[in-house]
C-alpha positions in Angstrom: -33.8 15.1 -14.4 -30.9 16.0 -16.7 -30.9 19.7 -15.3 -30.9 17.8 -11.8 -27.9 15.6 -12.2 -25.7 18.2 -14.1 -26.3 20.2 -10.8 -26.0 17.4 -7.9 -24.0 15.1 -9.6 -20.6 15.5 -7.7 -22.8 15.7 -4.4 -24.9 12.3 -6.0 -21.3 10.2 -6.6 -20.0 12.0 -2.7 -23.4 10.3 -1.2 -22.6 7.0 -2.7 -18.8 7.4 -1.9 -19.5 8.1 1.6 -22.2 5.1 1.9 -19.6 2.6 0.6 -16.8 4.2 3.0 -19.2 3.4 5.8 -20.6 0.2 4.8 -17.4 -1.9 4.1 -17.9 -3.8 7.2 -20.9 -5.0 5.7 -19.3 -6.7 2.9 -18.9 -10.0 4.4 -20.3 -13.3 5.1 -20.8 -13.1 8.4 -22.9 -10.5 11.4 -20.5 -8.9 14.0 -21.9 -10.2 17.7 -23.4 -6.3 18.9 -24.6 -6.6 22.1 -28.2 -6.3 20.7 -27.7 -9.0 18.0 -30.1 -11.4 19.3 -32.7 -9.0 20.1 -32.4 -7.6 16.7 -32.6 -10.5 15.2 -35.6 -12.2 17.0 -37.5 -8.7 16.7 -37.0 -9.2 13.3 -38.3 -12.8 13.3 -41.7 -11.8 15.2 -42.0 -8.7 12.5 -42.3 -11.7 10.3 -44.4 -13.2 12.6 -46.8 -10.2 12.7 -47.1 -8.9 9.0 -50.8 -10.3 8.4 -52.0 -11.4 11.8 -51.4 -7.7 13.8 -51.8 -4.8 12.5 -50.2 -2.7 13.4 -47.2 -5.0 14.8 -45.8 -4.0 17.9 -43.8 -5.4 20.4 -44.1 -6.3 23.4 -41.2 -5.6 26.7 -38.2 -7.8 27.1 -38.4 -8.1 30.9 -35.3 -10.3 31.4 -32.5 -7.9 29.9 -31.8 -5.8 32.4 -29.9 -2.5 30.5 -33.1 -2.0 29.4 -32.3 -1.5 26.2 -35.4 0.5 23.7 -36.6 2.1 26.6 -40.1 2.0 26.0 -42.7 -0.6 27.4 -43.1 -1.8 23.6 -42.0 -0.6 20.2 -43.5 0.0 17.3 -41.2 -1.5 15.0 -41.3 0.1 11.7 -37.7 -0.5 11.1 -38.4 -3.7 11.0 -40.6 -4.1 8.3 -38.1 -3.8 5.4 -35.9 -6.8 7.4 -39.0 -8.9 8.0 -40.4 -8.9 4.3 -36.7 -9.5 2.9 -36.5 -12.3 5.2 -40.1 -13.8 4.3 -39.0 -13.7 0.4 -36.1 -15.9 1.0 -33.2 -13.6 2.0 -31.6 -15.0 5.4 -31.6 -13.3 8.7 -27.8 -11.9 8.6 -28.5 -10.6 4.8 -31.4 -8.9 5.7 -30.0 -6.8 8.7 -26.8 -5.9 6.8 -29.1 -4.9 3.8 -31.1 -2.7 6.3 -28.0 -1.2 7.6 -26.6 -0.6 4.3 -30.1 1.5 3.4 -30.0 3.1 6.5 -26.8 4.2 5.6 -27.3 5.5 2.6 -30.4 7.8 3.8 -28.3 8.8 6.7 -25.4 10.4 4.3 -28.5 11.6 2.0 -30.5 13.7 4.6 -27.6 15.1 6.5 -26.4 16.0 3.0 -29.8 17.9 2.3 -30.2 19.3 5.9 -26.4 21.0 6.1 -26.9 22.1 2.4 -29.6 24.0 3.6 -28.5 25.4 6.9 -24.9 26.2 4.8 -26.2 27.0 1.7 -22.8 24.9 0.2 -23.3 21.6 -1.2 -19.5 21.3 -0.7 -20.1 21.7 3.1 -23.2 20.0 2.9 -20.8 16.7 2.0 -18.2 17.5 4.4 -21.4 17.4 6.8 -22.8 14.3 5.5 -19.4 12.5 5.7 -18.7 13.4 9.5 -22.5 12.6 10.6 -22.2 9.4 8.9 -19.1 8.5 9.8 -19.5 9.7 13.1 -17.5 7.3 15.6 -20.5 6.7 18.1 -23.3 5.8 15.2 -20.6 3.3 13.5 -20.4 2.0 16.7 -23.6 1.5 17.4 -24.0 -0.1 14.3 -21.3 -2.3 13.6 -20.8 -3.4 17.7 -24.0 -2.9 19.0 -26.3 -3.7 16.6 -29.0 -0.8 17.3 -31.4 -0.9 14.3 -33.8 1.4 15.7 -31.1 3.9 16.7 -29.5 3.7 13.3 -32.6 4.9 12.1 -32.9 7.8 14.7 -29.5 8.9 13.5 -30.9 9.1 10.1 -33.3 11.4 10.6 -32.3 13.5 13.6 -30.8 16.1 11.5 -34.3 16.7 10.0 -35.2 18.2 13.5 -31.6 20.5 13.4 -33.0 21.2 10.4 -36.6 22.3 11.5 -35.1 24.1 14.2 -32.8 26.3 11.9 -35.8 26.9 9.7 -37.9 28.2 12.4 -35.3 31.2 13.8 -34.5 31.9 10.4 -37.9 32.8 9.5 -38.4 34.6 12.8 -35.4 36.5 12.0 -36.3 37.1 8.6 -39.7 38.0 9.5 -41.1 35.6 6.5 -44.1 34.2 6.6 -44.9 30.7 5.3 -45.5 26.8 6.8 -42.1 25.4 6.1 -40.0 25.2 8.9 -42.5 24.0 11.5 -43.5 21.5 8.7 -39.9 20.3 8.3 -39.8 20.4 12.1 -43.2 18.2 12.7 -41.6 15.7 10.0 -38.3 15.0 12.1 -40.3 14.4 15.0 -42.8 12.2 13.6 -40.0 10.3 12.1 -38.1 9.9 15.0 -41.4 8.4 16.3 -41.6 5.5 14.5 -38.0 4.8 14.4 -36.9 5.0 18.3 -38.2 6.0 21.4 -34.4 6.5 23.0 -33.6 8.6 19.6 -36.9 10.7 19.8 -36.2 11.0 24.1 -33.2 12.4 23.7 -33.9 14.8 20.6 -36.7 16.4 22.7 -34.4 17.0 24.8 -31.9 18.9 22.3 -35.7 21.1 21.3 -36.2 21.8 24.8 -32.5 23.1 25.9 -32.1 24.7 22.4 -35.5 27.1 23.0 -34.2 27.7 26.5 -30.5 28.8 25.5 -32.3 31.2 22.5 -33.6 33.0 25.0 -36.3 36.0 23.9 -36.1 34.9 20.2 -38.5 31.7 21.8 -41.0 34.2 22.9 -41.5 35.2 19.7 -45.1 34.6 18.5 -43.6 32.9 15.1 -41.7 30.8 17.3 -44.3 29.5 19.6 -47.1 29.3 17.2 -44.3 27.0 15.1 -43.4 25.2 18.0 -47.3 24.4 18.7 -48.1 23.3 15.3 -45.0 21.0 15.1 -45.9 19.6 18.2 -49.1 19.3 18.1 -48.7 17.6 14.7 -46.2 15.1 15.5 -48.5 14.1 18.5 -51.6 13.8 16.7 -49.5 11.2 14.0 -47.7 9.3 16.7 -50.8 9.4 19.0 -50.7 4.8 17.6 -48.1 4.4 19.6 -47.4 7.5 21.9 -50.0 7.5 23.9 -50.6 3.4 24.3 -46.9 3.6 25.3 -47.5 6.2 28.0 -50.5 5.2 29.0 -48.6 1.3 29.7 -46.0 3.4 31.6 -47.8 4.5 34.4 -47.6 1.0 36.0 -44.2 0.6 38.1 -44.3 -2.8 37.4 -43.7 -2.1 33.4 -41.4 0.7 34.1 -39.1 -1.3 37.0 -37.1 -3.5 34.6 -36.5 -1.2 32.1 -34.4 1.9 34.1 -30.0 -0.3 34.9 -29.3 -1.0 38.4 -27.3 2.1 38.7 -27.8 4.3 35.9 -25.1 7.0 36.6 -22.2 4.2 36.3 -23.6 3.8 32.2 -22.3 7.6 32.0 -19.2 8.6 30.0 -15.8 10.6 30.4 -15.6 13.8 28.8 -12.2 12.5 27.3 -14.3 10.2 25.2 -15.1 12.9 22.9 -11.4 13.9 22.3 -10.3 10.9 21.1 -8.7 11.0 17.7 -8.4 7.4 16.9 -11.5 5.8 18.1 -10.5 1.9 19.0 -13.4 -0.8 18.5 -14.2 -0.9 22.7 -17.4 -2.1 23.8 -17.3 -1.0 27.5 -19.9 1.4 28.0 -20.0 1.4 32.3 -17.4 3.5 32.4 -17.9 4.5 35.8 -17.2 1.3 37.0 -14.4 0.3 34.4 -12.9 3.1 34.0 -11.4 4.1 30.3 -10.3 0.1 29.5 -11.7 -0.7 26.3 -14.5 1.9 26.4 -17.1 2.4 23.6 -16.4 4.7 20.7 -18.9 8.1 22.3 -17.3 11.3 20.2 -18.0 12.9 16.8 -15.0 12.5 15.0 -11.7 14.6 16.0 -12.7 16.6 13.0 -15.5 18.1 14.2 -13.9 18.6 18.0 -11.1 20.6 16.3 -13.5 22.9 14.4 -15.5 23.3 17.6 -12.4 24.4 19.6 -11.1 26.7 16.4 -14.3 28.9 16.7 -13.6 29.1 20.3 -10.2 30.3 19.9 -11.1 32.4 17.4 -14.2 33.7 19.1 -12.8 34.8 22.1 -9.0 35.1 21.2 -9.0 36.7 17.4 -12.6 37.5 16.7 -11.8 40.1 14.0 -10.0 37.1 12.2 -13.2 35.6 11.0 -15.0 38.8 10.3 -15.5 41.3 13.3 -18.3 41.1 16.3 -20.8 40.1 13.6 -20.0 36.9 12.7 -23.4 34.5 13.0 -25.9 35.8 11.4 -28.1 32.8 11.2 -31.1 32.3 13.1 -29.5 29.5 15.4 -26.0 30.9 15.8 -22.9 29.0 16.6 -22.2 29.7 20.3 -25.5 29.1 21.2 -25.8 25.8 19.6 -22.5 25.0 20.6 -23.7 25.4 24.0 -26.3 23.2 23.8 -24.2 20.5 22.6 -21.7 21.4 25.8 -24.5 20.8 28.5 -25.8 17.6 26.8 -21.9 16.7 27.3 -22.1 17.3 30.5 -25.6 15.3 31.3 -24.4 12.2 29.1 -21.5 11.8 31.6 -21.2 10.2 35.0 -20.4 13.9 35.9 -24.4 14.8 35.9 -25.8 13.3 40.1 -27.9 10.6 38.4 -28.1 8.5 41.4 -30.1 11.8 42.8 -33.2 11.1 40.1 -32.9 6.8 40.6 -36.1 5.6 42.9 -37.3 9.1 43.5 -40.8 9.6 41.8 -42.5 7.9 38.7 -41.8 10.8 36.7 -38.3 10.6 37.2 -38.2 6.4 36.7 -40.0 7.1 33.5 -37.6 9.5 32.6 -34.9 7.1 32.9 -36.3 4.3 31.6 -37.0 6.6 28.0 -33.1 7.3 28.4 -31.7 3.9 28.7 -28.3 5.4 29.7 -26.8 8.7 29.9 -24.4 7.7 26.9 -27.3 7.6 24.5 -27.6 11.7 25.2 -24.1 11.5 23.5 -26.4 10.7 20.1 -27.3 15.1 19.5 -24.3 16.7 21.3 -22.7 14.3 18.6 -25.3 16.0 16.1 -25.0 19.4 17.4 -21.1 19.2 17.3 -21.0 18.4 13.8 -23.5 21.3 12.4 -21.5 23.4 14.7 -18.8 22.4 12.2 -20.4 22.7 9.4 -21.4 26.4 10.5 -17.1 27.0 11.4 -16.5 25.6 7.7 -18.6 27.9 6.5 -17.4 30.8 7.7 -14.2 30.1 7.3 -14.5 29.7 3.3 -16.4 32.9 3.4 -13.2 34.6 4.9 -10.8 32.3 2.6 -9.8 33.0 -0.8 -10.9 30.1 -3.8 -7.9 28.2 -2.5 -7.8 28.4 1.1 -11.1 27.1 0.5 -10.2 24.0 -0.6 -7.5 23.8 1.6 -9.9 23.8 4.8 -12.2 21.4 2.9 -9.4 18.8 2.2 -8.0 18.7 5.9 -11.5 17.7 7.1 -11.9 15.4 4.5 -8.4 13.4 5.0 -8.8 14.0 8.5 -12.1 12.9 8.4 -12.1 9.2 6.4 -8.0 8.4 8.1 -10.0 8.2 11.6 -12.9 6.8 10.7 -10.6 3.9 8.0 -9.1 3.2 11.6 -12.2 2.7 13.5 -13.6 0.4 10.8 -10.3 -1.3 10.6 -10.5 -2.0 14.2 -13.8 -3.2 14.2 -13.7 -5.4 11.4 -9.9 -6.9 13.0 -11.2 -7.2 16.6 -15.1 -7.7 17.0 -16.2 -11.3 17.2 -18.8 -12.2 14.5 -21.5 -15.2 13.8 -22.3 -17.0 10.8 -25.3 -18.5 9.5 -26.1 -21.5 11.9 -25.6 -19.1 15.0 -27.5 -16.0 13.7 -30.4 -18.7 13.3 -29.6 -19.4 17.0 -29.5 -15.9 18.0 -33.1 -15.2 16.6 -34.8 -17.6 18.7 -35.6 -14.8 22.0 -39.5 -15.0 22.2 -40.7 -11.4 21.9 -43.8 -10.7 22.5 -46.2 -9.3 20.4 -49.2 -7.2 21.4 -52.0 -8.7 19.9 -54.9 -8.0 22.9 -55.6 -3.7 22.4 -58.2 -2.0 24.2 -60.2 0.9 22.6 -58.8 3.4 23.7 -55.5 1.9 21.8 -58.2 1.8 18.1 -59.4 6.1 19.1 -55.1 6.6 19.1 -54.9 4.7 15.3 -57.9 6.3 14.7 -56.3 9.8 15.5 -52.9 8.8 13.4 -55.1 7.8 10.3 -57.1 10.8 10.5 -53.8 13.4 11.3 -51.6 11.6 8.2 -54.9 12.0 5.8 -55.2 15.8 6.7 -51.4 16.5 6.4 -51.6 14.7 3.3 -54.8 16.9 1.9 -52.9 19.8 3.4 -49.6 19.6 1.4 -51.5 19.3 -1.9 -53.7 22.4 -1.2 -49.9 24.0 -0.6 -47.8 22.3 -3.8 -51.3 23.8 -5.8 -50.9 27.3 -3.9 -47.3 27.3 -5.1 -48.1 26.1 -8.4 -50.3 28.9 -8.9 -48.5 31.7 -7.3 -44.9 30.5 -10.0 -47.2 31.0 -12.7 -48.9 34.9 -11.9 -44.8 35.2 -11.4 -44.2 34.0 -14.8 -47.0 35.9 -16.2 
């Protein structure tokens, strides 16, 4: 532990700076009024409900709230667990959501540290990473004016899948054999799983337009036999609660109140992501409104301006940054920077919409998964900011010790001066709700599904079965390991 902290410990204190930098809105004695607030706080009255009598809890479909919002015909409601057993051992409502926030938090700036250590191989960018992902505009938004607790936790483990997906083209390229990157890969997903179905929508669809803009290096057989064990895996863990929820979907009557009224007009303006001070709006049909007091969508002017400099430098002074070779890596930075550019383009009203609304069921389900184009704007965030990371990185490889710094410290001050402002904002300008009301609030009867078939007990059945072997499976590996550092050491 010793040898640990003497090697992490300016990274450890950076995590902690960067959770109480983000969590300073949550330092008060009172809940900001999100949109989602009541449904937050009533899901987390029914987890209550549920630990002891359902197992496992899950809820039901809010048929009266037409956004739609979770975009699934029930949840599974993990998240909820930690709120629901704070609240049952005395901790009120408001506490326990702003103590689950503050946790999130902390994990979010602790994974995205680990992930863009990894992909960088810099724990100094590896903090510049975690601060912009954390502080990223749109996910302190959520949090802080919408009130998303499920989403919050998708953003806390979406970089896992960048993550998996880096692993798995650096091996290819490499040409190394081993289980790690589908692995990492298989985790993500499975996370995003249990923490939200809008999240996990939306970061399949970052997999599935990343393998198509790789091109050949998909067709590897590395690739695809990753991609199958990964997927395969995550499937066979979620099958509780993936299946049961798919299976629910296939009745129009379930799917009908989940998909808006005109789901194009929920889209954003590409000038969202270019604002530099992000104001605390909470207009998010923009369509319709037009720019007036819209929602907080981008990843931080920080991580735009890095974006554009590799642009300009990749088409305008290439040589500057180190010739025609300059990504090496197994995911390069124009590709993934082109992913993020087309899920731009589909999370805006720009993308026909309206052309996909009452067509088939595929398409309805579809929609209903996506709850708004905006929430598309969750992994071109993502992608923006490892595209960042990846800029930083070659930049301090082309800087001397001290234009090193120098590129770190603008995108630090750059980085917590925008995101001070947004918080400021928020805190100045967003209504809030004290005790009596939040005990209001949590008084929406969600349902819980109490009545399964069998078919529901085969799919927990499955997920007991999958988590045992992937559990057996990692300690035959850590003992493989073991073995193999000590023939070394020999």
């Amino acid at each position: 532990m010793k040898e640990i902290w003497q090697k992490y410990r300016k990274s450890i204190w950076g995590i902690l700076l960067i959770t109480g930098i983000i969590s300073v809105p949550l330092m008060t004695d009172y809940c900001f009024r999100g949109d989602n607030l009541a449904t937050v706080l009533s899901k987390i009255e029914a987890m209550g409900r549920g630990i002891g009598h359902v197992l496992p809890v899950r809820f039901g479909m809010l048929e009266l709230q037409e956004y739609g919002y979770y975009g699934a015909s029930f949840q599974p409601g993990v998240v909820y667990v930690f709120p629901a057993l704070l609240h049952l051992m005395g901790v009120g409502m408001g506490a326990a959501l702003k103590w689950s926030f503050f946790l999130l938090n902390l994990l979010t700036a602790f994974i995205a540290w680990i992930c863009f250590q990894k992909i960088t191989q810099s724990q100094a960018i590896g903090i510049m990473g975690s601060l912009l992902y954390t502080g990223c505009p749109y996910r302190c938004s959520e949090m802080y004016q919408m009130g998303n607790l499920e989403e919050i936790a998708g953003w806390a483990v979406l970089p896992v899948v960048l993550l998996g997906l880096w692993m798995l083209y650096q091996e290819c390229e490499e040409k190394k054999s081993g289980d790690a990157s589908w692995t990492v890969l298989a985790l993500g997903l499975c996370l995003l799983t249990v923490s939200s179905t809008v999240v996990l929508s939306v970061g399949m669809i970052l997999v599935v337009l990343t393998l198509f803009l790789m091109g050949r290096k998909t067709l590897q057989r590395r690739v695809l036999a990753g991609l199958g064990k990964a997927w395969g895996t995550s499937l066979a863990v979620g099958a509780w609660f993936l299946i049961p929820m798919l299976a629910r979907m296939r009745d129009a009557q379930v799917v009908g109140p989940m998909i808006v009224s005109d789901f194009r007009s929920y889209g954003t303006y590409l000038i969202q992501y270019l604002t530099v001070f992000p104001r605390a709006g909470m207009q998010v049909r923009t369509l319709q409104n037009g720019m007036a007091h819209a929602q907080a969508i981008g990843p931080g002017i920080a991580a735009v301006l890095l974006a554009v400099l590799y642009l300009g430098k990749r088409f305008v002074g290439e040589d500057n940054l180190g010739g025609k070779h300059l990504w090496r890596e197994a995911l390069p930075v124009g590709r993934m920077l082109g992913v993020s550019v087309i899920l731009l383009f589909l999370s805006s009203h720009l993308f026909p919409w309206d052309m996909l609304q009452d067509r088939n069921m595929l398409f309805s389900c579809l929609l209903a998964l996506l709850c708004t184009p905006a929430k598309l704007a969750v992994v071109a965030d993502a992608g923006l900011i490892l595209v960042a990371c990846l800029v930083l990185k070659v930049l301090q490889g082309n800087e001397e010790e001290e234009g090193k710094r120098r590129w770190l410290l603008a995108v630090l001050l750059l980085s917590f001066g925008t995101i001070q402002f947004q918080l400021g904002n928020i805190m100045i300008t967003q209504n809030f709700v004290r005790q009596e009301e939040i005990a209001l609030l949590s008084q929406t009867a969600i349902p819980l599904v109490e009545e399964e078939s069998f078919l529901w007990r085969c799919c927990e059945g499955i997920s007991v079965v999958a988590v045992c072997a992937c559990a057996v499976l990692w300690v035959i590996r850590r003992h493989k390991n073991a073995g193999r550092i000590r023939v070394s050491q020999k």
